[in-house]
C-alpha positions as CSV (number, residue, x, y, z in Angstrom):
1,X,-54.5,-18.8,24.4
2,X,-55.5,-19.7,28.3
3,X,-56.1,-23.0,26.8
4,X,-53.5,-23.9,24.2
5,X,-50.9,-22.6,27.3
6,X,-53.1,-25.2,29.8
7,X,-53.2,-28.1,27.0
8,X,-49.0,-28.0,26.4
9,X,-48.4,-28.0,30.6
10,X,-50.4,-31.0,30.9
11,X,-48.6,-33.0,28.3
12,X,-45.2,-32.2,29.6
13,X,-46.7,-33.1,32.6
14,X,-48.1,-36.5,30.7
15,X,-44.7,-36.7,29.5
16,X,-42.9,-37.1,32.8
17,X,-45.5,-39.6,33.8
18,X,-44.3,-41.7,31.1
19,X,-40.6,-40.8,32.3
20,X,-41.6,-41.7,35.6
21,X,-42.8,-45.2,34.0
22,X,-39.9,-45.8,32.0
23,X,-37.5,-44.9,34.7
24,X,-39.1,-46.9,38.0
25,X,-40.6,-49.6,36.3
26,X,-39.2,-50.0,33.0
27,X,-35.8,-49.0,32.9
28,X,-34.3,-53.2,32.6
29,X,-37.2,-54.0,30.6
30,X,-36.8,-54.4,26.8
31,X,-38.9,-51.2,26.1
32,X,-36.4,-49.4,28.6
33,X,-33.3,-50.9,27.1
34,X,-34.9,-49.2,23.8
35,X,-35.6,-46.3,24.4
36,X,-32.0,-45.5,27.0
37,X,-29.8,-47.4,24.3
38,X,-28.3,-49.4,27.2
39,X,-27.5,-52.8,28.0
40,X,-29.0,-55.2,30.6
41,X,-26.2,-54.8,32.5
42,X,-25.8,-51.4,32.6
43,X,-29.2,-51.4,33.4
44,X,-28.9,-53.5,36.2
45,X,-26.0,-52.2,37.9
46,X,-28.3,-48.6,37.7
47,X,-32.2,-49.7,38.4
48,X,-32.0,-47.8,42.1
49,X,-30.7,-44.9,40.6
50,X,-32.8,-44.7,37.6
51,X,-36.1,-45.5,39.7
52,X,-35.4,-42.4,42.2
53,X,-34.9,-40.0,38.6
54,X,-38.0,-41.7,38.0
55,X,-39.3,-40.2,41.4
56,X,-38.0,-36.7,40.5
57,X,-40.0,-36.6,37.2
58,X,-42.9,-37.4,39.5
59,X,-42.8,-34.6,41.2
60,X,-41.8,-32.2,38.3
61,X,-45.1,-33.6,36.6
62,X,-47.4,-33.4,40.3
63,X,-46.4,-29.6,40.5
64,X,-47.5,-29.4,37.0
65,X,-50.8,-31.1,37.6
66,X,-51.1,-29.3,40.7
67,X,-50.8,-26.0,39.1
68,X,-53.4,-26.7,36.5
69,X,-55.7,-27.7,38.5
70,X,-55.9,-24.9,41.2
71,X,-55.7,-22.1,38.7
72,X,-55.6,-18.1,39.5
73,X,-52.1,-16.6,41.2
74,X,-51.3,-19.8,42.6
75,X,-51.6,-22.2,40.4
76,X,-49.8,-19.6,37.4
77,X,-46.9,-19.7,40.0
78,X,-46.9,-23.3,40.3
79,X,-46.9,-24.0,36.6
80,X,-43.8,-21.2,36.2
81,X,-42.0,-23.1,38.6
82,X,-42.1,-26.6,37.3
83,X,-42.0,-25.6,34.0
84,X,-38.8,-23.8,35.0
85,X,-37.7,-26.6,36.4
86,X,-38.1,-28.7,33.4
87,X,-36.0,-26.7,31.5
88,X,-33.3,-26.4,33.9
89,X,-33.8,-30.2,34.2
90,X,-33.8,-30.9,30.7
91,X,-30.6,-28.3,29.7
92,X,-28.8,-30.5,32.4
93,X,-29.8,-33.7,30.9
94,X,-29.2,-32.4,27.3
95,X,-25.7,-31.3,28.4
96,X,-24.6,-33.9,31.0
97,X,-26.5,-37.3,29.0
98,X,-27.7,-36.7,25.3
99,X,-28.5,-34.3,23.2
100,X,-31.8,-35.3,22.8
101,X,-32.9,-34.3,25.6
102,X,-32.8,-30.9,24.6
103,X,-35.8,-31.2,22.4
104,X,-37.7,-33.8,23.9
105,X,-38.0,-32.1,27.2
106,X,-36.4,-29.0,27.4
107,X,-37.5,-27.0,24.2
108,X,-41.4,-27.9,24.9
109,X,-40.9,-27.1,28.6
110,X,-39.4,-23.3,27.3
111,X,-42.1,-23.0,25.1
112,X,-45.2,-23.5,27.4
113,X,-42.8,-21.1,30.2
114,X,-42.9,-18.6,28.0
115,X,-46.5,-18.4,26.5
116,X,-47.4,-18.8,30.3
117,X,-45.2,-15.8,31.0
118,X,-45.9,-13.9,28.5
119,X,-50.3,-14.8,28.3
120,X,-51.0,-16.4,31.2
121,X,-53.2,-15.6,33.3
C-alpha cells in the first residue's frame, strides 16, 4: 500500500509540473490557449498572473517531491500538507474557475490524502 500511496503523490506532483509548464511557459501558446479555452488576448492581458499560479503549483509539487523523498515522520507530514493543500487548491479552483478542476486535481489529491492518512506510514 506504502507504494501505491508513494506512486499517486508523485504524479500529482508530475501533474503540477506540467501545470507549472502550461502556466509559466505556455499559457499564450497554442497548446495553452487549448487546454485554458481562452483567447490570445485574454491570454495576453494575463501571462504575469498566470506565470506566478504557475509558481504556486511549483511549490505545491516541490513539497510533494520533498516529502517523498525524505520519508519517515517528516516526509509523511510533508506529503499531508501538500496534498492538503492541493485539495484546498483544487476546491477553490473548481469553485472559483471550472468545474473541472474538481476532478483533475482535487479528487486525486483527496484520494492519495486519505490512503496516506489512513496507511501511511
Amino acid at each position: 500500500m506504502i507504494l501505491t500511496i508513494q506512486i499517486l503523490t508523485g504524479l500529482i506532483a508530475l501533474i503540477h509540473i506540467y501545470f507549472l509548464v502550461l502556466e509559466m511557459f505556455l499559457w499564450d501558446k497554442p497548446k495553452g490557449l487549448k487546454v485554458f479555452g481562452q483567447t490570445q488576448e485574454m491570454a495576453t492581458a494575463t501571462k504575469v498572473l498566470a506565470a506566478n499560479q504557475g509558481l504556486y503549483n511549483g511549490f505545491l509539487s516541490a513539497g510533494l517531491i520533498w516529502g517523498l523523498f525524505v520519508g519517515g515522520v517528516v516526509g509523511f507530514q510533508f506529503c499531508v500538507f501538500f496534498l492538503s493543500c492541493v485539495v484546498v487548491a483544487g476546491l477553490y479552483g473548481a469553485y472559483s474557475v471550472n468545474k473541472r478542476i474538481l476532478f483533475v486535481q482535487a479528487l486525486p489529491a483527496a484520494v492519495a490524502l486519505g490512503l496516506t492518512l489512513c496507511c501511511g506510514q
